[in-house]
Structures are given as C-alpha cells and as structure tokens.
N, C-alpha and C positions, 0 to 999 in steps of 0.2 A: 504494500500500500504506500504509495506516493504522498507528499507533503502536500497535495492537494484534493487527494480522496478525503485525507481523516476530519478536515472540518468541515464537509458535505457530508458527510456520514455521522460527525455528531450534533450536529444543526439539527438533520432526520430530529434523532433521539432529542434534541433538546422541545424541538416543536411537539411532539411526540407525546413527551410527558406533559406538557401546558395543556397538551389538547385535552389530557384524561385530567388534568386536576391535580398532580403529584404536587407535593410541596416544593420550593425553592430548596431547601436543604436534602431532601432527595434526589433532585433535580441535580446538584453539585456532586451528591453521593456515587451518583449510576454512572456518570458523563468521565470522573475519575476513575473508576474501577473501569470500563470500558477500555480509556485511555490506556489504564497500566496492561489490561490484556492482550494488545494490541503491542504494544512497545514489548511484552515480556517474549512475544515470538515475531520478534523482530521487524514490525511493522506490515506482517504478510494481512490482509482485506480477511474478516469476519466470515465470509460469505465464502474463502477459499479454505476453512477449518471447520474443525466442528466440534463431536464429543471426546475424542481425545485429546484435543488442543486446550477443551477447555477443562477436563478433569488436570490435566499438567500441570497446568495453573494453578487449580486449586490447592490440588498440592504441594506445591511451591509455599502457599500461600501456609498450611496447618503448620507442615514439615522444614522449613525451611526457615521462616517469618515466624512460627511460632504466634500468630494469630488466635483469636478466640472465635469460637464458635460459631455465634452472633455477626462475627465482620468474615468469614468465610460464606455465612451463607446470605450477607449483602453482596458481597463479590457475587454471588451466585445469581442473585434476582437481578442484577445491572444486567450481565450477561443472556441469561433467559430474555430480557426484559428487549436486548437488541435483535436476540435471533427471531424473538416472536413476532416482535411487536414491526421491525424495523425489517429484516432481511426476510421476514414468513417463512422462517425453514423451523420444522421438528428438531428439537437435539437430541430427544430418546434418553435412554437412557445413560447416564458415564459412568464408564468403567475404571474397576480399579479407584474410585475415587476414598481417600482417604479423609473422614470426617475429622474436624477438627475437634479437640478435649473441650468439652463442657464442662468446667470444676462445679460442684455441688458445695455452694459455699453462701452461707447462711447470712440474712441482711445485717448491718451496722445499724444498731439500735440505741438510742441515746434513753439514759434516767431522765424521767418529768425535771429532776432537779438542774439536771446537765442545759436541758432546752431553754429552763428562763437564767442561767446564768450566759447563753449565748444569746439570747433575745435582750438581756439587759445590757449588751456591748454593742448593740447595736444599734443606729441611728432611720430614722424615716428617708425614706417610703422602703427601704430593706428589711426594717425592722419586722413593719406591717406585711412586706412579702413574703418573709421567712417564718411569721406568724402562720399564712393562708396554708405553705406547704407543710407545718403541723398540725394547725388547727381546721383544717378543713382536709386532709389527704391529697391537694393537688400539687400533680407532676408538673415541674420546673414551666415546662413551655406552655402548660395550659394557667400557671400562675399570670406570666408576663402577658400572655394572649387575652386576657380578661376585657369586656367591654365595660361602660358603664351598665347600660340594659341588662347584664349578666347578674348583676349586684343586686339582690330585694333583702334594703334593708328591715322590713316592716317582717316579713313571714323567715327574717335571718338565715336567709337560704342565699346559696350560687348555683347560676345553671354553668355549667360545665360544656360548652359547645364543641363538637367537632375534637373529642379526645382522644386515646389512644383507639384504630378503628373505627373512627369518626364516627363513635357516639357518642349521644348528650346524654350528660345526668346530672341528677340536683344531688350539693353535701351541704351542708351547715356550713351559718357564718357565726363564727364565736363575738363573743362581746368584747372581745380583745382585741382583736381590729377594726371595728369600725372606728374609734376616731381618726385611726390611720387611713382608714378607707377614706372616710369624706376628706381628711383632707387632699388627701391626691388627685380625688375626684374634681373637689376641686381648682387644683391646679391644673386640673386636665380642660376645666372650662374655661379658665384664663389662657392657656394654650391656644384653644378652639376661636375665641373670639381673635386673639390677637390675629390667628392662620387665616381666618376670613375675610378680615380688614386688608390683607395683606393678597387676598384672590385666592389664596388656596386651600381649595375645597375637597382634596384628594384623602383618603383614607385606605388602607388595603383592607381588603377582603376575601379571603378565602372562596376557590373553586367559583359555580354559579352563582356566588351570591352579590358580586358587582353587575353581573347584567339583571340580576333581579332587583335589586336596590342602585341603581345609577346614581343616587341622589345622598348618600351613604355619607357620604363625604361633608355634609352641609348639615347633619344632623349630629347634637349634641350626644345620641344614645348610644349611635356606633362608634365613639373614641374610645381609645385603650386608655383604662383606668391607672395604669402605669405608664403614661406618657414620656417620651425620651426628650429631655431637654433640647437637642435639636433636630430639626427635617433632616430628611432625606431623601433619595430618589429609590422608588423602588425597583431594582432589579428585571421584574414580570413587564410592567406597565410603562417604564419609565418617566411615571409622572414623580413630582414632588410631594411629599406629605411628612406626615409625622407617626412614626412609626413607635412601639412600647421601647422599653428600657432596655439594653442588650445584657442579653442571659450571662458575660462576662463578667459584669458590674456588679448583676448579686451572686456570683457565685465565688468574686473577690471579697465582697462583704462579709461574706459565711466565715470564708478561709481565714478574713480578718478578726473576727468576732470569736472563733474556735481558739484559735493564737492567744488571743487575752481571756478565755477562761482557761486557758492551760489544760487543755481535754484530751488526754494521750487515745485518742480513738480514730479513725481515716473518716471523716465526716466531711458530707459531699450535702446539694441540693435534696437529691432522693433520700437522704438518711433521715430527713424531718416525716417524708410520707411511710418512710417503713416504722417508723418510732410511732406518727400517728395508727397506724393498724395493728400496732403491738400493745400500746397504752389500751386502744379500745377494747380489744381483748382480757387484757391484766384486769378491766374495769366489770366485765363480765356480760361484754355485750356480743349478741348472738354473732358465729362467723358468717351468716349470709346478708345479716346487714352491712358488716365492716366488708364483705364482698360489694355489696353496693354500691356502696358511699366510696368505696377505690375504684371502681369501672374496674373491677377484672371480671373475662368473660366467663371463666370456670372457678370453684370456689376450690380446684387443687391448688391454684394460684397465692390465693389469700394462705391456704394452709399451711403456707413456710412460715405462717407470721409465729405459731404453735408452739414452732421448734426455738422461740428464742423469746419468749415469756420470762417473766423476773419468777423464775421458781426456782432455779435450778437445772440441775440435767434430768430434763423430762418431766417435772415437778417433782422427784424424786427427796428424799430430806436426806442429807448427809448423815450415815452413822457416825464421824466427828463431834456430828450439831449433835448427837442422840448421848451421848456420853455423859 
C-alpha cells in the first residue's frame, strides 16, 4: 500500500464510523489500530490479507507487547470493523490466535473514611464531580457529559443519558452536591449568555440528536453542567462551542487530592464508582438494585462488588480475632 492509498482508505473508515454514530474517541481508537496493522506488515493494502495477517498481529500484540485483554480485543473490532464494514470481505475464522491474559483482579475500594478525607482536599467544581462519581455510581465520562436537563433537583435524581451501551438510567443525587451543582450550573448560565452575545450558538450533541434538536445550541437545558472555561472547535462539526471540563483536569484533581490525604492505595476516577457499589452493599442494600443504579447489564457484573466487602476474606472472622 502506497502513501496515497492509506489516507483514502482511512477517510473510508473515518466517514464510516460518523455515518453509524461511533464516538470521537472511538473514532481515534479504530483509525490507530488500523494504522499500526497496516504498518506492522509493512504497509501491504487490507484487502491483499486476511485471517492470518490479522491473527499475526494479534499476536504480536498478547505475546510480544504484552497487552491486556481489553486492548487486544479493540485491536480486534478496529480490524473486523475495516474488513466489514469498509472492504465487505468475511475474515472467518483466525487461526492459531493467541488470546490475551485477562488477570482476575478485584476493584480498589476506598473506607467511607478515606473518601471524605479526599473530598475534603479538594476544591469546586472537582470536589462536586468526585462527589457525583461516589455518591451517585457514575462513570468518569458520563460525570463530565452531564447536561443541565439531566439534573432534577426536586425528585434528587440524575438521568444518566447515553451510558455504557447507550442506555439511560436514573441514580440518586445526594445532598452533598447540590450546592456544588447549582453552583456550576450556574456558571454554566453565565457561560451561555456570555456565548450568545458573542453569536455562538453551537453545543455538541451526540449521534441523531443534532439533526433532531438543531436548535440545541440556543437553549439553556442542553449545556454541560460542567462547562470548560474555554470554546473550542469540535473535531465532528467543526463548528465552535463550549464543550465540558477535560476528563485530565479531574483526574489530576483526584491524583492531587489522594497525595494530600496520604492514601497508600492506586486510586483512579473509577475507584469512587467501585467504593460507591461496595459501600451500598456493606449498607445492606439488595445486589439488583446496586445493579441498577451502576447500569450493569448482568448482575454477574455487580457480583465482584461481594468479593471485596469490609468483612474480611469472605466475611469469614479471623480465629486470631476468636482468641
């Protein structure tokens, strides 16, 4: 493949996934894994390889890269994703293909004590986001992704749009964030007025729901409640607007906030949503609720929460303790 095939050939793919609705961060996912397949057998065209070319790889990728699981079988869907979707050939089955090690290793779960001594280092609107992803179970990008119209404070609920599998569901909103809430919200309206003054009327919106909402952009309900201090252009559209807060900023917040309570634990964004469905549990709330209220699609999902309950090994009492 020539230096002039492979950016007509990922253009295809890039239009490709706009057409079906993939997100931008997928979109950048596929387009690179593509990329490196392509380069890893020496730039020969997709369309002149097949199921061996692309088990090779894979295995390059377990065996060699020492990859996980999870980024093996993204390499995998980019790949499927071209021959299906972009070149219409079967790849059948691949041989010889070597799956990558899935470690069986239990979430990082913080004490209720540990959480408000990291919430008490930290400062707004991180504070109030790092609140949402314990006191409500939500995952990092459906926090940042939050609209106003998402928020009811009166029945202290969140609807949860477009989450993992792009469904919606409602979790609780704690008492704990709402001052933090209104206030972002409203700095989210001072944003908005100032953006409109100024002609820009642009908002992003996921998949069909700019050609069904055109008007999106002009209305106070569809901004992100965690508004980014500055515009930008979006990527998709290339219009200007004001896009949420980048998921870097609180996830330096955390890093920073962890550091000044001294908490020798590997504590990430997701550590607040697995400590929220472990606390609900230790609390003695049934596991198909706390399935609920996490959007998992199977309740085998929620059941690792189980395995790491303040009891013990297994709730088990130490004969130590028994002495």
């Amino acid at each position: 493949m020539d230096g002039q095939q492979s950016p007509r050939l990922l253009d295809q793919v890039r239009i490709r996934l706009r057409y079906l609705h993939y997100s931008i961060k997928t979109e950048q996912s596929y387009l690179q894994w593509i990329r490196r397949f392509i380069l890893f057998h020496n730039k020969r065209h997709p369309k002149n390889m097949g199921a061996d070319e692309i088990s090779a790889y894979l295995n390059y990728l377990a065996t060699k890269r020492n990859v996980a699981a999870s980024t093996q079988n993204q390499a995998l869907n980019a790949i499927v994703f071209l021959y299906k979707q972009i070149l219409h050939i079967e790849i059948g089955k691949l041989p010889e293909l070597s799956p990558a090690k899935r470690p069986k290793r239990l979430p990082v779960v913080l004490t209720k004590q540990e959480v408000r001594e990291i919430l008490s280092g930290m400062q707004n609107p991180y504070r109030t986001m790092t609140g949402l992803l314990y006191g409500s179970g939500l995952r990092l990008a459906e926090c940042l992704s939050l609209r106003i119209l998402d928020i009811e404070f009166t029945r202290r609920e969140i609807i949860v749009r477009q989450g993992k599998g792009k469904k919606d569901r409602i979790t609780m909103l704690p008492e704990f964030v709402i001052p933090g809430l209104m206030a972002s919200v409203q700095q989210t309206k001072e944003y908005f007025t100032q953006d409109q003054k100024l002609g820009i009327d642009y908002v992003y919106l996921p998949y069909g729901l700019s050609r069904k909402y055109p008007n999106a952009g002009k209305e106070l309900k569809w901004q992100f409640v965690f508004a980014s201090n500055n515009l930008a252009i979006d990527p998709v559209s290339g219009r200007r607007g004001r896009h949420h807060v980048h998921r870097r900023s609180l996830e330096k917040a955390i890093a920073q906030a962890v550091r000044g309570a001294a908490i020798m634990k590997h504590v990430t964004a997701h550590t607040f949503r697995h400590s929220f469905a472990t606390h609900l549990l230790e609390d003695g709330y049934d596991i198909r609720t706390v399935q609920e209220l996490m959007g998992h699609a199977h309740v085998n999902t929620t059941m690792i929460y189980t395995h790491v309950l303040n009891k013990g090994g297994r709730g088990v009492k130490s004969p130590l303790d028994q002495a």
